[in-house]
Each structure stands twice: as structure tokens, then as C-alpha cells.
Backbone of each chain as ProteinMPNN parsed JSONL, in Angstrom:
{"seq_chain_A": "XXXXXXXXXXXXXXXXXXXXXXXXXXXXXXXXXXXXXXXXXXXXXXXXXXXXXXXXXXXXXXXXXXXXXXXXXXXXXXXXXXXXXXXXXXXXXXXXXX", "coords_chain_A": {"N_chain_A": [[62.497, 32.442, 24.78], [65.759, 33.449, 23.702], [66.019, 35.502, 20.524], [67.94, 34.843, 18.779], [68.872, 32.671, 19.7], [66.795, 31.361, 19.144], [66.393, 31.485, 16.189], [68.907, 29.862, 15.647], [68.279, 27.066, 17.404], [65.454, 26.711, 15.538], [67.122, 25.738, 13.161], [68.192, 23.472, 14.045], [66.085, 22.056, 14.265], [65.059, 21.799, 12.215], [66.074, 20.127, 10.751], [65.98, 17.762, 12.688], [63.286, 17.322, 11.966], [63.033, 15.907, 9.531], [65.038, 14.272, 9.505], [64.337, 12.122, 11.774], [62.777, 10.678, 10.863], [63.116, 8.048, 9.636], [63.907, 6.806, 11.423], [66.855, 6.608, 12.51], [67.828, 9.777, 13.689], [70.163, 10.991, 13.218], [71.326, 11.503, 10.532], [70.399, 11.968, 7.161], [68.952, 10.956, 4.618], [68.181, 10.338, 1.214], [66.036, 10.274, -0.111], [64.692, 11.709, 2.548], [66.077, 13.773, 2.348], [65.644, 14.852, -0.094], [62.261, 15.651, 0.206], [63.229, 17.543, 2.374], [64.263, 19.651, 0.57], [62.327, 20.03, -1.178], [60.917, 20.786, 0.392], [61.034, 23.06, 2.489], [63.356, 24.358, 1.768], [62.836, 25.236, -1.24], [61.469, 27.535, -1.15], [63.356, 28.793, -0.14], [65.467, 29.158, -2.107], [63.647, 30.17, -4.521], [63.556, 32.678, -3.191], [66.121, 33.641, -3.425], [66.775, 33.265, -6.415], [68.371, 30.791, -6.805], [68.899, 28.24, -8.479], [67.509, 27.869, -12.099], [65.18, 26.176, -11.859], [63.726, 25.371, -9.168], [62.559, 23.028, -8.761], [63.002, 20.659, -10.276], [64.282, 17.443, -11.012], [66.851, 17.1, -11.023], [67.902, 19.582, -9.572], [67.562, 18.632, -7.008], [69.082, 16.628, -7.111], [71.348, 17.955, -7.646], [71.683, 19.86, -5.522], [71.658, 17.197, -3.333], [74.224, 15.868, -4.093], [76.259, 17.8, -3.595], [76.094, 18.41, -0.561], [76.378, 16.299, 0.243], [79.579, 15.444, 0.958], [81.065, 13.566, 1.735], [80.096, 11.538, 0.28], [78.573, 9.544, 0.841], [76.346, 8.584, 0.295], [74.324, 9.823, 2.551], [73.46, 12.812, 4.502], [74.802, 14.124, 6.68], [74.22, 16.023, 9.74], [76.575, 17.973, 10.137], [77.088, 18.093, 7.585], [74.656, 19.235, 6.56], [74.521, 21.79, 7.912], [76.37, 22.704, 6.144], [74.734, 23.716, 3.855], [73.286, 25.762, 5.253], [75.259, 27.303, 5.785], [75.905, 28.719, 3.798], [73.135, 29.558, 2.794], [73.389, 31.256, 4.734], [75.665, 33.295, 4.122], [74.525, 34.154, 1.477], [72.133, 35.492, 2.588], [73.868, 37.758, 3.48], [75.522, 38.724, 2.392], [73.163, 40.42, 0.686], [72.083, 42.355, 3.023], [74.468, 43.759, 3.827], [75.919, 46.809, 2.892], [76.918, 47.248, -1.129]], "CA_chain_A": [[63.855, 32.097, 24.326], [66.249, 34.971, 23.075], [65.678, 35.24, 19.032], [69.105, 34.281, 18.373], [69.045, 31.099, 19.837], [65.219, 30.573, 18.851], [66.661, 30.729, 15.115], [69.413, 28.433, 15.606], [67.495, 26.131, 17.33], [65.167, 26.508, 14.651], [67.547, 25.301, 12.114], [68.609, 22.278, 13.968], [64.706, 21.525, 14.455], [64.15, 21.403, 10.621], [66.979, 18.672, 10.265], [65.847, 16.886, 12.818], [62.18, 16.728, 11.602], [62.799, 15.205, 8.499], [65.91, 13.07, 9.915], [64.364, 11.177, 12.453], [61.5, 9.658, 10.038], [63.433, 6.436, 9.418], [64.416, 6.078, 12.99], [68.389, 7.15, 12.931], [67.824, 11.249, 13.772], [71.275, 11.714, 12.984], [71.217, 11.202, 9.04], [69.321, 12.235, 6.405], [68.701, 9.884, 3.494], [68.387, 10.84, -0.117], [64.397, 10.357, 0.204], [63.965, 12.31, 3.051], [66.497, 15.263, 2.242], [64.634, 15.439, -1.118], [61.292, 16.474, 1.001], [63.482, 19.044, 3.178], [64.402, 20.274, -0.429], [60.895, 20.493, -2.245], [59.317, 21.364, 1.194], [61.56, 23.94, 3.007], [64.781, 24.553, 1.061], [62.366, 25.601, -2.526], [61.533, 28.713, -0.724], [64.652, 29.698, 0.065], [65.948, 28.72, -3.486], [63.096, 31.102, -4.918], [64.514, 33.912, -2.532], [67.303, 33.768, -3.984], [67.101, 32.136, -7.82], [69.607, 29.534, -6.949], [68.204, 27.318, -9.397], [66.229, 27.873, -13.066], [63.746, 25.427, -11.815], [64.302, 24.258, -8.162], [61.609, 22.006, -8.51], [63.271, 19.684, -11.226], [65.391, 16.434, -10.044], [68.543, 17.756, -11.042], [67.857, 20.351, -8.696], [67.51, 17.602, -6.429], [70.339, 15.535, -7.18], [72.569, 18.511, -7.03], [71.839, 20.21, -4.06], [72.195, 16.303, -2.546], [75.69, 15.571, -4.153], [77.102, 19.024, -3.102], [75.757, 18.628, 0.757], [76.866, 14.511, 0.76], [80.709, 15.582, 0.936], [82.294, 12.327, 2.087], [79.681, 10.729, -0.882], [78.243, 8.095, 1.851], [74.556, 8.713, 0.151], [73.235, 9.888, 3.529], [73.52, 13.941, 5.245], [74.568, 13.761, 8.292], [73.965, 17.313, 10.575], [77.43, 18.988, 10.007], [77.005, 18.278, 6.323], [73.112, 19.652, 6.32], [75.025, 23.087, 8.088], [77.022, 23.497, 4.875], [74.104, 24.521, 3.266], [73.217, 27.058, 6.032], [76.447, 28.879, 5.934], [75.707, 28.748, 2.245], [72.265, 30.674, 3.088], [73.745, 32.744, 5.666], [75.875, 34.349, 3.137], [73.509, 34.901, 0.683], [71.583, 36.544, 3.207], [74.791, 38.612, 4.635], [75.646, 39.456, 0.894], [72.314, 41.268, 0.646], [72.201, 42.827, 4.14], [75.573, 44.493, 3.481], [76.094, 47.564, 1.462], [78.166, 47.016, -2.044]], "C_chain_A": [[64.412, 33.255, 23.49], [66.263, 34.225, 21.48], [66.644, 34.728, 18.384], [69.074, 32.835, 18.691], [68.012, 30.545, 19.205], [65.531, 30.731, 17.278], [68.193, 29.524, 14.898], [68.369, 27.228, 16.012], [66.561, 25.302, 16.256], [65.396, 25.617, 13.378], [67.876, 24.219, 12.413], [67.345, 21.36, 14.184], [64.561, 20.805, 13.196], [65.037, 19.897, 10.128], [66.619, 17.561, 11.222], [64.436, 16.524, 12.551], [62.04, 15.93, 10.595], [64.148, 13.989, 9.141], [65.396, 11.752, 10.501], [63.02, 10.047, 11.938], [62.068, 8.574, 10.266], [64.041, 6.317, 10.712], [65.913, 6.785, 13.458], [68.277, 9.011, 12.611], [69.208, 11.738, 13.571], [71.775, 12.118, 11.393], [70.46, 11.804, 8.265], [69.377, 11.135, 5.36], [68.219, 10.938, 2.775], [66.86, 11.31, 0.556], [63.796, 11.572, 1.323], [65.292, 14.29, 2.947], [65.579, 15.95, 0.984], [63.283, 16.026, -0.58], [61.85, 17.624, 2.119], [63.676, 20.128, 1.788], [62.962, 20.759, -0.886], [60.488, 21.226, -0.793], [60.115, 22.568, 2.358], [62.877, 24.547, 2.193], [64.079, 25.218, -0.544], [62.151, 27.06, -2.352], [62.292, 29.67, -0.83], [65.176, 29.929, -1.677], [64.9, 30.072, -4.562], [63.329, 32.788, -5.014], [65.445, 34.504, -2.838], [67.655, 32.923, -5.582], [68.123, 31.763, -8.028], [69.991, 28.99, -8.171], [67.145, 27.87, -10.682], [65.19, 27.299, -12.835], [63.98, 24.547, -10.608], [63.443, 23.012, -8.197], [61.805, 20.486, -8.823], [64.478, 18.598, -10.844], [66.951, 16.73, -10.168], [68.791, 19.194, -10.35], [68.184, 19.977, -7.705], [68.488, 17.142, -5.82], [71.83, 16.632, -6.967], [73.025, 19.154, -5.974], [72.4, 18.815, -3.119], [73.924, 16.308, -2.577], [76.009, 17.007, -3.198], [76.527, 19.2, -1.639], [76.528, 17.501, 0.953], [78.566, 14.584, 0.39], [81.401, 14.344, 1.233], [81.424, 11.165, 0.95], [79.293, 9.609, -0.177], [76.897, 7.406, 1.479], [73.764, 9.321, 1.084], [74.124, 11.65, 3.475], [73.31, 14.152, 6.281], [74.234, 15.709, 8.827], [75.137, 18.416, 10.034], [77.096, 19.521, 7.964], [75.97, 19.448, 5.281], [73.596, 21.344, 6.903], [75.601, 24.06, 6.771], [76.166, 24.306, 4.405], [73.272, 25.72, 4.202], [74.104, 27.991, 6.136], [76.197, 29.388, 4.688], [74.518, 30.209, 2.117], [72.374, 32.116, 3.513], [74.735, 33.976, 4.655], [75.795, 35.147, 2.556], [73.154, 35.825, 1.472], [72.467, 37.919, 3.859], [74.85, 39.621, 3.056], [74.241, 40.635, 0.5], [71.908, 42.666, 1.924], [73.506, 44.277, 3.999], [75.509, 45.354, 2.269], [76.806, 47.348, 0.424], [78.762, 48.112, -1.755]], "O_chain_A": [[63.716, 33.921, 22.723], [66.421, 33.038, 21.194], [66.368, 34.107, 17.357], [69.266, 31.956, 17.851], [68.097, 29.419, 18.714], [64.781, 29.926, 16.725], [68.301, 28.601, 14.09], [67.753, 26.564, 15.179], [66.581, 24.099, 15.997], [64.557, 25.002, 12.719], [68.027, 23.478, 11.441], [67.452, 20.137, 14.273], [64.133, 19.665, 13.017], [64.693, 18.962, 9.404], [66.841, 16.417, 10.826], [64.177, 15.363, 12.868], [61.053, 15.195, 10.56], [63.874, 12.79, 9.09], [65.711, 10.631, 10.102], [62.539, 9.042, 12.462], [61.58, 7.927, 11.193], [64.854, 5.398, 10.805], [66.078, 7.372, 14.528], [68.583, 9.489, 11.519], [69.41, 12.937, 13.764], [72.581, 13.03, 11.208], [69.557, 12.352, 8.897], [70.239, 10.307, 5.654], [67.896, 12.049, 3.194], [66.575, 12.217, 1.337], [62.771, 12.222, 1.12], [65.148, 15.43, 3.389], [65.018, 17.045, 0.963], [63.144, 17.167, -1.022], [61.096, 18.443, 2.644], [63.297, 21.294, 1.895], [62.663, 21.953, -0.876], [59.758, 22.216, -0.85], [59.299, 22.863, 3.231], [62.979, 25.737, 2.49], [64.972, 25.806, -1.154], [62.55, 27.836, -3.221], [62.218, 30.811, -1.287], [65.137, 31.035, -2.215], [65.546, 30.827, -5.288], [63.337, 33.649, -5.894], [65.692, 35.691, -2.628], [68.598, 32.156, -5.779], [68.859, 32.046, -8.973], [71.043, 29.158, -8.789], [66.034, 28.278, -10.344], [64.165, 27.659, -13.413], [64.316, 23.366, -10.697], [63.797, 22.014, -7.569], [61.318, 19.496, -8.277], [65.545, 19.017, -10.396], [67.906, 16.537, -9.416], [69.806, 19.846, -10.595], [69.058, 20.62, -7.123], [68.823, 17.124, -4.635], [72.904, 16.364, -6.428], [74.161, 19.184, -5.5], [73.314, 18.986, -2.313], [74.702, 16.581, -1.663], [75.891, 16.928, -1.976], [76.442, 20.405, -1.398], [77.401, 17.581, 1.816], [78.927, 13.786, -0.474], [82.549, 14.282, 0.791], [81.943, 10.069, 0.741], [79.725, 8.55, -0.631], [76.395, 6.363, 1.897], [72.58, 9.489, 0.792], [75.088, 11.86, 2.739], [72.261, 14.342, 6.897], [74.043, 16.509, 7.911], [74.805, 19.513, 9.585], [76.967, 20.59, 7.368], [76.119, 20.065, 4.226], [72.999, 22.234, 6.298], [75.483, 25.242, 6.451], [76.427, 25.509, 4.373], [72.633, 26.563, 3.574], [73.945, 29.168, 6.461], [76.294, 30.607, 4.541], [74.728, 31.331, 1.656], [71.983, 33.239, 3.193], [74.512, 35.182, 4.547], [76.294, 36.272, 2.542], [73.623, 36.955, 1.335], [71.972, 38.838, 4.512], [74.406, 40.733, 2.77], [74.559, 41.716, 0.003], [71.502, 43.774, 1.573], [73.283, 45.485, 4.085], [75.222, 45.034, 1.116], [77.916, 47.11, 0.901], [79.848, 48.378, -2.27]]}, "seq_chain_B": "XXXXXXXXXXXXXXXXXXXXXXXXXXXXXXXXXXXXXXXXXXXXXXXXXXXXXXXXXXXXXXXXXXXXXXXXXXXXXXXXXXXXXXXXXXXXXXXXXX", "coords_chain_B": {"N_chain_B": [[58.165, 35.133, 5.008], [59.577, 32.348, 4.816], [60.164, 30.003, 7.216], [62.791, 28.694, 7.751], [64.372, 30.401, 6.479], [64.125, 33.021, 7.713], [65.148, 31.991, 10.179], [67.663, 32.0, 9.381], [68.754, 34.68, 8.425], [67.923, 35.913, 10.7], [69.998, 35.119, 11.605], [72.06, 36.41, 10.317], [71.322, 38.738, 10.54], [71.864, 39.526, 12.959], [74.759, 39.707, 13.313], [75.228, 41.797, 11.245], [73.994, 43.849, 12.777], [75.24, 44.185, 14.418], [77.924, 44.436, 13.402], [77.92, 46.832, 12.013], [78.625, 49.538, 13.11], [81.031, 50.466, 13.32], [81.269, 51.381, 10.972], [82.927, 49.411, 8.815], [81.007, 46.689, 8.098], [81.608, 44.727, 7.616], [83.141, 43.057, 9.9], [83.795, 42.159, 12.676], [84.993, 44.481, 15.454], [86.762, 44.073, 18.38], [85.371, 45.96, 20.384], [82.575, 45.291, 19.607], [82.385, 42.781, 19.48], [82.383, 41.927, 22.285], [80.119, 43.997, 22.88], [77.86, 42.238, 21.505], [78.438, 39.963, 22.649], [77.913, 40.124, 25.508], [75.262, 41.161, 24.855], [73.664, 39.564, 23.453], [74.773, 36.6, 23.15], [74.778, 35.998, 26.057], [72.474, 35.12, 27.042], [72.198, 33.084, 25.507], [74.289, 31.555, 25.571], [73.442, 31.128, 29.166], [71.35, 29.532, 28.64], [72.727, 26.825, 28.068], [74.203, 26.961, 29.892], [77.367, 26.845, 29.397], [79.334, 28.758, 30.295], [80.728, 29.054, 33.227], [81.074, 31.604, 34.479], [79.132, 33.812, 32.547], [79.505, 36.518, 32.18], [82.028, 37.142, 32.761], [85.171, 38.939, 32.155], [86.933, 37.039, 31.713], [85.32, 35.416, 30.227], [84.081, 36.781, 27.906], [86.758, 37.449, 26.589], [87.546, 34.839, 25.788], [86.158, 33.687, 24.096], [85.988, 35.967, 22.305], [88.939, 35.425, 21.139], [88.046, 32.929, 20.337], [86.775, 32.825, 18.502], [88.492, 34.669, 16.999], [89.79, 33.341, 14.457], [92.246, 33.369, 12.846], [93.503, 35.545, 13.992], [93.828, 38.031, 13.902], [92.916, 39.996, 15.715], [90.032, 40.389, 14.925], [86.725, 39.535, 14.343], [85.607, 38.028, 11.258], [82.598, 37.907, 9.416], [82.731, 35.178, 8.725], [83.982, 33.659, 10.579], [82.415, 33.974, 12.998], [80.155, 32.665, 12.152], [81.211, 30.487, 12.88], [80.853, 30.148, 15.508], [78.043, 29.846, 15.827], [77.596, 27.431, 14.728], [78.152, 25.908, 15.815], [77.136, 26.612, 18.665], [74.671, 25.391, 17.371], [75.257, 23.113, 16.867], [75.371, 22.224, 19.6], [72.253, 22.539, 20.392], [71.463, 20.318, 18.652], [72.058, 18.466, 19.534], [70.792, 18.396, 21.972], [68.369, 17.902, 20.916], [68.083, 15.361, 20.011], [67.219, 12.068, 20.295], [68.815, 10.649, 23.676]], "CA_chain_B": [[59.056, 34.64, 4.6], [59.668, 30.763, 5.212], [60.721, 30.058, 8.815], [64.403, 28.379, 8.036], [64.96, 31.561, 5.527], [63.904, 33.742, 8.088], [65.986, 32.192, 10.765], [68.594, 32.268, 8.865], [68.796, 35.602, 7.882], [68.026, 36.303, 11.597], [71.308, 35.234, 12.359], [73.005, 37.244, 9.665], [71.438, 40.348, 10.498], [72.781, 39.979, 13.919], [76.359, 39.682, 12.807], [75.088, 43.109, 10.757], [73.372, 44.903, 13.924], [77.06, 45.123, 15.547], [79.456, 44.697, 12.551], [77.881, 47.704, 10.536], [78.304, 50.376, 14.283], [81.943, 51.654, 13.095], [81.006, 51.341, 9.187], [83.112, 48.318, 7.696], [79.753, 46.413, 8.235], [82.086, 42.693, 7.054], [83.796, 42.731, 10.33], [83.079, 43.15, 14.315], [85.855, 44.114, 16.238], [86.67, 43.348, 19.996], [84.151, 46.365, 21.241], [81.436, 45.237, 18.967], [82.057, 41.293, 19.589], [81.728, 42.417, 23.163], [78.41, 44.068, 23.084], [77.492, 41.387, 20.685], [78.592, 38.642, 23.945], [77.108, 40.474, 26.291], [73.858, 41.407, 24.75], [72.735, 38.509, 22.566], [75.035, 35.467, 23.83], [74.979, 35.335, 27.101], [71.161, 34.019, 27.103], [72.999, 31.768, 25.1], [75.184, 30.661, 27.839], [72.304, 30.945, 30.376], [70.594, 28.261, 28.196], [73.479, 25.947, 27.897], [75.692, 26.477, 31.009], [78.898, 26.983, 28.871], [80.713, 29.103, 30.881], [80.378, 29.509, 35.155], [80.156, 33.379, 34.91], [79.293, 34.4, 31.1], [79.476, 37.779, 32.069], [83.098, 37.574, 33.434], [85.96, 39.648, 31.449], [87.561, 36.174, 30.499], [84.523, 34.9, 29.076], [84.407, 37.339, 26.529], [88.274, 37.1, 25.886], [87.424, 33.321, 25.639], [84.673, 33.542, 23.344], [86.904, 36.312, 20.884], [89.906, 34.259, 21.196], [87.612, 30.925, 19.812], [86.521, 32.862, 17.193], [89.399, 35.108, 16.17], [90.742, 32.269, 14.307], [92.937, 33.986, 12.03], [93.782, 36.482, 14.851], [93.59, 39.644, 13.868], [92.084, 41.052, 16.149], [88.604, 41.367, 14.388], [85.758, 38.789, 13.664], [84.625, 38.231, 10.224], [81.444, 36.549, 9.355], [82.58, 33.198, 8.811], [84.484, 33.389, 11.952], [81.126, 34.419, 13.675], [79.3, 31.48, 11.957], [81.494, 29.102, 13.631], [80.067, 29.977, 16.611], [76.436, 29.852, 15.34], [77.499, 26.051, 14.266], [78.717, 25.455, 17.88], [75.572, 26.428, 19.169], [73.266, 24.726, 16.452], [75.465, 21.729, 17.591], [74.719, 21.905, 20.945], [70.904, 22.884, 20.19], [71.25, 19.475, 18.051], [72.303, 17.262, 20.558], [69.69, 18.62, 23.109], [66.867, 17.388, 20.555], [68.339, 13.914, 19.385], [67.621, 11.183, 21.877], [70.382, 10.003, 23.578]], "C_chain_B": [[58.963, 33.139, 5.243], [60.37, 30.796, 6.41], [62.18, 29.62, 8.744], [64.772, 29.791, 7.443], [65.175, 33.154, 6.654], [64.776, 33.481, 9.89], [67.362, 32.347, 10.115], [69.257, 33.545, 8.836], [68.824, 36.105, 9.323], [69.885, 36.702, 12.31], [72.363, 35.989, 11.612], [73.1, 38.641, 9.677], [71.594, 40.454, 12.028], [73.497, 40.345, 14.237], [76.414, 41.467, 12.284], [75.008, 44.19, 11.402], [74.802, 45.574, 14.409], [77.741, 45.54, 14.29], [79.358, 46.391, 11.96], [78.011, 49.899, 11.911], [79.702, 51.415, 13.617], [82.416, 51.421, 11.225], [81.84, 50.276, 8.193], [82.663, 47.194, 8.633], [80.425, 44.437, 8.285], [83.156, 42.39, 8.201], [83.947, 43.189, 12.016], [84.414, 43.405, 15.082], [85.447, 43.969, 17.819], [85.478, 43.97, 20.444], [82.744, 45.736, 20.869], [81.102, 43.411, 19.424], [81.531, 41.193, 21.016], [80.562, 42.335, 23.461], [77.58, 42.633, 22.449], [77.015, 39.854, 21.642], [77.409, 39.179, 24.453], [75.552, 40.494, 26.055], [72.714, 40.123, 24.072], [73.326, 36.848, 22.953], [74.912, 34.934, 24.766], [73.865, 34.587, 27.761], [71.474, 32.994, 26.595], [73.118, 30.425, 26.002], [74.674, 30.239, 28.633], [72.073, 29.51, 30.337], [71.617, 26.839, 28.193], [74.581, 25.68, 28.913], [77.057, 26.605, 30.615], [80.238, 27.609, 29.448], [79.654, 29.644, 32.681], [79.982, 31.032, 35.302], [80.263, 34.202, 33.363], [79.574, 35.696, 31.282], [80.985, 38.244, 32.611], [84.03, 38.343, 32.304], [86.855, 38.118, 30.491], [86.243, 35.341, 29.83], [84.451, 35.493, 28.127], [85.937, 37.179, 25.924], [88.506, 35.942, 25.269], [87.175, 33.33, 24.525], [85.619, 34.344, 21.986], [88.037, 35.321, 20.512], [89.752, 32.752, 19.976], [87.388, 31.737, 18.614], [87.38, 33.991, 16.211], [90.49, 34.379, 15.597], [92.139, 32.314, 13.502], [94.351, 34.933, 12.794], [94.527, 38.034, 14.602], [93.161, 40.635, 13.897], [90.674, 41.352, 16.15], [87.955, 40.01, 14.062], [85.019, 39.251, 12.607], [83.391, 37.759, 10.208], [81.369, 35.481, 9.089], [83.336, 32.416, 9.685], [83.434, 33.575, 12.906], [80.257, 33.491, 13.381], [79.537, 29.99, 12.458], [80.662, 29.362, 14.884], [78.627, 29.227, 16.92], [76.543, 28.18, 15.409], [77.417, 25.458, 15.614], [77.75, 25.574, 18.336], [74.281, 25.549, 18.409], [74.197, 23.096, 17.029], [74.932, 21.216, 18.654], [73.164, 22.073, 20.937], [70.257, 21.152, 19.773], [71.373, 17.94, 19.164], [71.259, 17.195, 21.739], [68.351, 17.412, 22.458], [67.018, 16.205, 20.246], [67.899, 12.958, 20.947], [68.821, 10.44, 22.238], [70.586, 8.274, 23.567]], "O_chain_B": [[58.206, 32.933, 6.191], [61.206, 31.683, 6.583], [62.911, 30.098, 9.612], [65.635, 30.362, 8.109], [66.001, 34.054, 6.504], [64.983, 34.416, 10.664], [68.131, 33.072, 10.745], [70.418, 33.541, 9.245], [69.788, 36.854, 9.476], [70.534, 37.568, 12.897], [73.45, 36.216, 12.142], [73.946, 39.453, 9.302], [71.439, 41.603, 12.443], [73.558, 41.154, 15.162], [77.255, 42.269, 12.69], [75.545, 45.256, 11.101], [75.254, 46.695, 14.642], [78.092, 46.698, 14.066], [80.319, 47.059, 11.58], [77.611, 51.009, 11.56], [79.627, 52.629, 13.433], [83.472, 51.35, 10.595], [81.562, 50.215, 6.996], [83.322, 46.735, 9.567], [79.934, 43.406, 8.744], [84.069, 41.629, 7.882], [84.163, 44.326, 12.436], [84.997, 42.359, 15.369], [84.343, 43.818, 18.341], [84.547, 43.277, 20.854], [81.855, 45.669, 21.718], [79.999, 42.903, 19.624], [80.487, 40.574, 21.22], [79.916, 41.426, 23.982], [76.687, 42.116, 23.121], [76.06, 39.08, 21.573], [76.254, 38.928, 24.109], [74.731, 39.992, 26.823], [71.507, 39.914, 24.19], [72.505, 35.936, 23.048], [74.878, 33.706, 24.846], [73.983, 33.749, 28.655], [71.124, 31.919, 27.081], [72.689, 29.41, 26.55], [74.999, 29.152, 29.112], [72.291, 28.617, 31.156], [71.033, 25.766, 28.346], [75.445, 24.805, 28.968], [77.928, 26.479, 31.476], [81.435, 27.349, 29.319], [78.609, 30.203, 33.012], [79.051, 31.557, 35.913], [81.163, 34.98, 33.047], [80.027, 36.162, 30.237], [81.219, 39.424, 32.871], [83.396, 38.329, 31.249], [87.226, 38.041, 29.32], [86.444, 34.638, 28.84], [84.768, 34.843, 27.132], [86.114, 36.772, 24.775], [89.372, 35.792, 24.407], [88.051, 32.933, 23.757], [85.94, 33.744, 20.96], [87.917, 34.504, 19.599], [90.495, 32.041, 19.299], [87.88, 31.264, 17.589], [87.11, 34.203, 15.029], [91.68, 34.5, 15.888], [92.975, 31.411, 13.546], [95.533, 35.035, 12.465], [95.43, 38.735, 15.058], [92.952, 41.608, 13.173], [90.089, 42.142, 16.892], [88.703, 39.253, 13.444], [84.216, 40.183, 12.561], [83.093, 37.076, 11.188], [80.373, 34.758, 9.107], [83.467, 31.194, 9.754], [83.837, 33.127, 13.979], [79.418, 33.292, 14.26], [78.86, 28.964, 12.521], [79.738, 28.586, 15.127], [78.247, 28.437, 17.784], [75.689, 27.584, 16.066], [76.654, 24.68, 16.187], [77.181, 24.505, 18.558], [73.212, 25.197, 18.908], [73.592, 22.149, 17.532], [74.266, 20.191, 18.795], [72.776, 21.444, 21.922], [69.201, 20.681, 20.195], [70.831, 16.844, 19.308], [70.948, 16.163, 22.333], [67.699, 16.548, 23.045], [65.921, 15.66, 20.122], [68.167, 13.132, 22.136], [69.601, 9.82, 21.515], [71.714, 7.786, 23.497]]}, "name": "protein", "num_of_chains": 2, "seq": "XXXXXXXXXXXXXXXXXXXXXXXXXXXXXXXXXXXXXXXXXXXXXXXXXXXXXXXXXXXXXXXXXXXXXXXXXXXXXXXXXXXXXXXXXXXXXXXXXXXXXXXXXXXXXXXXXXXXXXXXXXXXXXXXXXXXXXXXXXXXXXXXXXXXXXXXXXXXXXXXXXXXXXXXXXXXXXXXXXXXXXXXXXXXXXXXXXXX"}
């Protein structure tokens, strides 16, 4: 698979591995975005010291609010993108000369 | 590096590979979106069927067109990430059951 697609793909893999736990693969729930956070998203957050302490629930709670845009409690797919353009940025911002 | 961080970043230093060819690195124009079709999308395409002959002259016109949303002429990078979304959509819908 060409590398471009094999990291998109990628990225819509990781949402749906933790999505489809409780059955509806289209969603995320608090519970299971908090384990895409501690368990893929802390990394990144390190990469880039997002966060003083991504580890800590108000780390948590704010990455959720600021992804859960329509405030429904859940993260649906487009929502879970935000924070990839968010990434992609970062990463463009470094890539690019000042 | 962590595998979302590292696709991620994949896809930003794609955007970089072309944008940075005639030195303002934050912006691809037509030749560069071009090569950019041609060389890295149209496996894309392959994979998804999107267009009858990706390699035709209006598929690329298509393809700038969708993402010169502004239209001037030139793709930035968050006109270039729509795309990316468009494909992580369609990537997303492949893996959900229907």
C-alpha cells in the first residue's frame, strides 16, 4: 500500500480500535477516548510538550472537551480528525523553515 | 517514534516534499500539486476508484479545483489536509461495518 495512504489509513485504524469496543464503531465515549489519550495521544503530547503533565485528568478532560465540539459527551470520527489537523500542524510547523 | 505521530507527520512531510521545490515551502502550486497527483495520489485513486482515469488532465484540474478553495491558484496546507480528511473518510468507512 503506497505510504501515504498506509498513514491515513493508519489514522482512521487507531479511531476505530478504540471506537468499536462498546459496539457503536462510529463514536468514541469519554472512557474509551481517555485510553486513546493515555495510550497513543501521550506520545505525541510528549513530542511536542502540549501539556505540563499529559498524564493528569485535566489533561484528560481537556483534550476531551476541546475534541467533543457539539458537547454530546461522545467523539464521533470528524471530531477525533480535529485533533489530527491539530498534529499535522505541529508537525508542518517544525518541518518548515522559520 | 509512535505510529499515529509518525503517520502523521508522514503526511505533513509530503505536503513539504513538493511545497518546499520552488522555496515558499507553505504552499504547492498547480506544477507541484500536479506531481504531487500524479506521483503519490493516484495509488490513492487506484485504491478507491474515485475517478475513471486518475491520470487524465481533468482529474488533476478536478482534484486542484476541490482543493483550491480560496482559489488562488496555489494550495496551502490546510487546503491539502482537506483532502487527507477525504481520504481518511473514505479509509473510515471501508473499516466500519456496514
Amino acid at each position: 500500500m503506497p505510504y501515504l495512504l498506509n498513514s491515513i489509513c493508519t489514522i482512521s485504524g487507531v479511531f476505530y480500535k478504540y471506537a468499536k469496543r462498546h459496539g457503536d464503531s462510529s463514536i468514541l465515549t469519554k472512557r474509551e477516548m481517555k485510553r486513546l489519550i493515555l495510550e497513543d495521544l501521550l506520545k505525541i503530547y510528549h513530542g511536542f510538550l502540549l501539556f505540563q503533565n499529559p498524564r493528569d485528568r485535566k489533561t484528560v478532560e481537556l483534550t476531551f472537551q476541546m475534541l467533543d465540539t457539539n458537547g454530546d459527551g461522545l467523539v464521533d470520527f470528524n471530531e477525533y480528525l480535529l485533533l489530527i489537523l491539530k498534529v499535522a500542524e505541529a508537525c508542518y510547523s517544525h518541518l518548515k523553515p522559520s
